[in-house]
N, C-alpha and C positions, 0 to 999 in steps of 0.2 A: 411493586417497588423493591429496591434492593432490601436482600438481608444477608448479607454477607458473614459464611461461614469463619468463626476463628479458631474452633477446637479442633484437634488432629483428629482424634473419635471420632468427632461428627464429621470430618471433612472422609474419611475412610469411608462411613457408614453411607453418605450422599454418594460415593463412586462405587460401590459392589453394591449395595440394596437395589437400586433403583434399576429396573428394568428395562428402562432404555439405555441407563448406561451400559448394563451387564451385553445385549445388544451389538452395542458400540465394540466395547470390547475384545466379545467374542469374533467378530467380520475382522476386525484390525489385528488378533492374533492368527486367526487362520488366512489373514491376507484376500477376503472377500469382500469386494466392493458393495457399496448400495448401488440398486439398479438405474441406470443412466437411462432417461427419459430425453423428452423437446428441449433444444435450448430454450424457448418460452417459459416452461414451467421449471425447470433448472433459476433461470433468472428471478421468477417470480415470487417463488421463493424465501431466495437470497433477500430481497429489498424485502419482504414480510416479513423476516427474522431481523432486518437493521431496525426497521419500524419497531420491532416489539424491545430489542435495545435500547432505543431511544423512552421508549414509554418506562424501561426498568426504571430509569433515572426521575420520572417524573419531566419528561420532557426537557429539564437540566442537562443539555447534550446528551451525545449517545455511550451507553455504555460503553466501557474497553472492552467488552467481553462474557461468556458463560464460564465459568469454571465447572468442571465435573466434579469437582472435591468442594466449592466454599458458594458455587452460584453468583450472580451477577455482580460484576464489578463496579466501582464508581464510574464516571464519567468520566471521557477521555479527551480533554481540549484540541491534540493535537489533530487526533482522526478524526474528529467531530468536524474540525475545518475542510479535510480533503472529502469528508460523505456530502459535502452539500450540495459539490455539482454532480455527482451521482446520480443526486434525489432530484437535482435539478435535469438531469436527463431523462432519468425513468417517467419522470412529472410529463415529458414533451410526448417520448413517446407511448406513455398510455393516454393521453390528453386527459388527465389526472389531476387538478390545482390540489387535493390532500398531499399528495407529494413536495410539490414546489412550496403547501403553508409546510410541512415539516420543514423543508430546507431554511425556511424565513426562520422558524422559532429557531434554530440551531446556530444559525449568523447572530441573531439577539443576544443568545445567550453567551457566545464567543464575544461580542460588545462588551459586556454587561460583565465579565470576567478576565479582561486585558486589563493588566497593568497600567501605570498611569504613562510611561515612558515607551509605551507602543507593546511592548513583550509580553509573551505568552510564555504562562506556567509549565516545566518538563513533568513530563509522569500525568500518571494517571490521578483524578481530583481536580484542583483549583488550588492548593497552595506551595506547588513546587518554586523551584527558582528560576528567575528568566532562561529562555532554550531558545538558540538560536534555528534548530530545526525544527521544532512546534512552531516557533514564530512563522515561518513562511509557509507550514502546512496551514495553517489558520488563511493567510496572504489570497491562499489559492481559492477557499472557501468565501470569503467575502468577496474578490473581485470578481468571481461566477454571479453570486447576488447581487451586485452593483451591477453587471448588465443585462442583466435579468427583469430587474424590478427600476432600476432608475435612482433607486434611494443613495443618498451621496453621504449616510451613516454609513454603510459598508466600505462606501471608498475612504474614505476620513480615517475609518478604523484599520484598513488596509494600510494607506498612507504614513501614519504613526507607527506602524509596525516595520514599513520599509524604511522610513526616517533612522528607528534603532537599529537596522541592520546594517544598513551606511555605515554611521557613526564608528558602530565596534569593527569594521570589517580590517584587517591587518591591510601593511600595503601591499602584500605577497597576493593578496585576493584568498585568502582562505579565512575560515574565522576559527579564532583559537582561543576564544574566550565565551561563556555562557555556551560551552558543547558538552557535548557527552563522553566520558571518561577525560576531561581536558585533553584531547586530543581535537586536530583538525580532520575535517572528514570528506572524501569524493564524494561520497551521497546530499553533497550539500549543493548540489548544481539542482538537486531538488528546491533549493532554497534561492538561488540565481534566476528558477525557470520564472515564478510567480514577481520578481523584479523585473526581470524583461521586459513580461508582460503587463504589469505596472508602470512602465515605461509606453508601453502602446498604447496604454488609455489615458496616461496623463501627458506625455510628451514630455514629461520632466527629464534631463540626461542622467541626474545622478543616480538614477536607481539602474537604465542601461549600464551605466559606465562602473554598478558594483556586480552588474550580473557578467559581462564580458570578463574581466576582471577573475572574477571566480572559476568560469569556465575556463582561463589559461592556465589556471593555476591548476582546478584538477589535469587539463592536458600536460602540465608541467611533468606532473608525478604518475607520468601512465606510458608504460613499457610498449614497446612494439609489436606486443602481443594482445595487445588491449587489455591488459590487466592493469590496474591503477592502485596504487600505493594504499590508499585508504580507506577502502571499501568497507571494512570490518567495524564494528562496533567499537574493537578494541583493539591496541597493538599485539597482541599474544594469541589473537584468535585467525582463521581465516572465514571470509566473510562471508553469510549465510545468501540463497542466491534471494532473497530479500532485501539487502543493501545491495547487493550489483543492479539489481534489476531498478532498485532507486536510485542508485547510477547514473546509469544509462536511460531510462526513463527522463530523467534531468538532464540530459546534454540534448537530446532528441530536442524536445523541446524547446531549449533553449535554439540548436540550430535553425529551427523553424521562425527566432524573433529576431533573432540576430545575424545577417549576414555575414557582419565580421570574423563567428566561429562557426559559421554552417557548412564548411567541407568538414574542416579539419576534425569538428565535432562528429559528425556523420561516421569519418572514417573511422573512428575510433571504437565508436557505439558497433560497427558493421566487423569490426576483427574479433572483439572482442565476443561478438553472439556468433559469429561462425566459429569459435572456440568451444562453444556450449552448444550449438547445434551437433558439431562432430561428437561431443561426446555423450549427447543425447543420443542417438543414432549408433555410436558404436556403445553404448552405457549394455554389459553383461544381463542380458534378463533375470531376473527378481527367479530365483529357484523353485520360490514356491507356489508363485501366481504365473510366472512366463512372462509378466508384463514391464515393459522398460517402465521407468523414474529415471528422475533427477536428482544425482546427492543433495542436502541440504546445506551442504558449505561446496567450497572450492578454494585453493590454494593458486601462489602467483603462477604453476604451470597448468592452470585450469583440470586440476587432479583433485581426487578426494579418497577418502576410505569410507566413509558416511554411508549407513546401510539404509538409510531414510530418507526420507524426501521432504523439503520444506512447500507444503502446497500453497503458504500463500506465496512466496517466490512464485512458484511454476503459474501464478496466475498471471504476477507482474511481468513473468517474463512472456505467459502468451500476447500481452500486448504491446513490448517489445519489437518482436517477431513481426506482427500483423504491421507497426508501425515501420516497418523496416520493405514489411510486402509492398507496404502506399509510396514508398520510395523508390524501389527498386523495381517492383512487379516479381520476383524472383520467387517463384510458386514453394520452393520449399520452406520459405520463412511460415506462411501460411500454413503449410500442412504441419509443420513442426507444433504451434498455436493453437492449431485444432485438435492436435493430440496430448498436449499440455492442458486443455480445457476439460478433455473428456478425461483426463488420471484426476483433476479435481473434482470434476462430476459426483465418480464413485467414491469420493468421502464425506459429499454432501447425502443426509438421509431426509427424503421428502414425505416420508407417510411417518415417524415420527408422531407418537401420542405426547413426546414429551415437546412442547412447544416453544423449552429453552434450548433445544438442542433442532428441530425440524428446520430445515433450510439453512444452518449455519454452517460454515467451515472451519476446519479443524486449522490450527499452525501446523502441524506436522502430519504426517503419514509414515507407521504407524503413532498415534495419536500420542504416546508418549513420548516420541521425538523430542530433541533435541533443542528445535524452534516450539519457547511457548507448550510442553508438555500439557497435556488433559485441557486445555483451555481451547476454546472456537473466540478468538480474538476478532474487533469487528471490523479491522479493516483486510481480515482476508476475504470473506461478506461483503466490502465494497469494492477491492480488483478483482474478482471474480465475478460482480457482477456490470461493472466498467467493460470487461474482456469482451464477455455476453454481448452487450449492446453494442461493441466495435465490431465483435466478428458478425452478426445480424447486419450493421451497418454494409460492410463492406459485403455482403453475400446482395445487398439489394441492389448497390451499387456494381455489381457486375463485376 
């Protein structure tokens, strides 16, 4: 169960004592990866490090995370909602039901923890203030379980969630109230995708008609270069490739429910990653390992100074890429994907005696980066291991 560190002493003495941290470390200063094995066992992993999260909590959703200074985090409602069709993948293809009952307790507990007006708590715990992006991260979680299981609790609970995002949505299509830094955000087409798709299983319009809506609207504020106004966390920052990738993630998506934005979405998603392909590909090799990365932010001319790498980004964006491949066929989205997967690989360490840290992913590369410093957050653990099973997917598929 958790026991979460509060003292700086002891938070210090948890990150240099401990031998797998010192480990960690020492690889991340001399820029030495852990050794890249199977994608099977890479994957495998991953989801036995989300499992032993979820158990931190008491099965009370799945942890935010390890810290190397303070140890397991509370629960984190938002990414508790998008791990559940994860587990509910990983469940199919190991023909597994402990997987898919993890997925059910974690929908429960998402129940059992919504507001009475449909909304879902921001931050990590259960008593934050309504979030209009938790709310639709949860969205995506329950209506995986609703057709999965049949149970019309998950859709109910879906339902009331998309009812409040209606209600608050502005007429512009963005939402500028219960967000983060009160600011409107382009990564909120993540929050459109699970309406769309709410819209396909209920045929109700007014939840198409907030998610169309929203997708015009980030197309509104998005330059010819496929860079979009609001990617970032906040207006002072530029955006970590973590929000782009939840972006672009979100418009994809969304083109696949909605014809009405499925070029113009498309087009957008596809200028925007040959921006980040090019300068993947031309990115100056890493001096001291020889190995390309991906900066952990990017600016509106797809530039950076950032000597680090946000690896959950690079996970989000290998399935970007792959999703761009199933569109296009264009072999280098793919190779780009499989090389974004494998700079993750080597941050993930699989032999690991310490079993808070074995199979999990780091935010950053090096580890105190920039994204989420000394923490393996759990939803870089769940697109990287999403990535896994798409790029397996499409390798069977020919």
């Amino acid at each position: 169960m958790i026991k979460y560190v509060k003292s700086k002493s002891t938070a210090l003495k948890n990150l240099l004592l401990d031998p797998s941290h010192l480990d960690i470390l020492v690889r991340n200063i001399s820029r030495v990866g852990f050794p890249v094995l199977s994608d099977a066992e890479h994957l495998d992993e991953a989801v036995n490090w989300l499992c032993r999260a979820h158990d931190a909590t008491g099965k009370k959703g799945v942890s935010a995370g390890y810290m190397m200074t303070r140890g397991w985090q509370p629960p984190y409602p938002e990414t508790t909602g998008y791990i559940i069709p994860t587990f509910l993948k990983y469940a199919e293809l190991k023909n597994n039901d402990k997987f898919r009952q993890r997925a059910i307790e974690m929908g429960e507990w998402e129940l059992e923890i919504q507001y009475d007006d449909g909304s879902v708590a921001s931050g990590i715990g259960t008593e934050g203030k309504p979030m209009v992006f938790n709310t639709g991260q949860v969205m995506i979680g329950l209506q995986a379980l609703y057709e999965t299981t049949g149970d019309d609790r998950f859709l109910e609970g879906s339902k009331k969630a998309g009812d409040w995002l209606v209600d608050i949505q502005s007429e512009k299509g963005d939402w500028n109230k219960h967000v983060y830094c009160d600011i409107p955000h382009s990564y909120h087409s993540r929050v459109a995708w699970p309406l769309a798709d709410l819209y396909r299983i209920t045929g109700e319009k007014k939840y198409k008609n907030a998610a169309i809506k929203n997708v015009e609207w980030v197309l509104s504020v998005t330059e010819e270069n496929g860079w979009s106004k609001y990617m970032a966390f906040d207006k002072y920052q530029s955006p970590f490739t973590h929000t782009i990738a939840y972006t672009f993630r979100g418009l994809l998506e969304c083109a696949a429910l909605l014809p009405e934005v499925n070029e113009s979405a498309i087009k957008v998603v596809t200028t925007g990653m040959e921006k980040i392909l090019e300068k993947f590909e031309n990115r100056s090799a890493n001096p001291v390992t020889g190995h390309e990365y991906l900066p952990s932010r990017l600016n509106m001319h797809w530039q950076s100074r950032d000597k680090e790498s946000c690896i959950t980004g690079n996970a989000q964006l290998s399935i970007v890429f792959m999703k761009l491949y199933e569109l296009s066929g264009n072999a280098s989205y793919f190779s780009a994907a499989q090389r974004l997967i494998d700079h993750v690989k080597k941050t993930q360490s699989l032999k690991s005696v310490n079993q808070n840290v074995k199979g999990a992913i780091p935010g950053s590369f090096p580890i105190w980066g920039n994204y989420l410093s000394l923490i393996y957050p759990n939803w870089a653990a769940k697109f990287f291991a999403d990535a896994q099973m798409f790029k397996m997917k499409l390798l069977e598929n020919g």
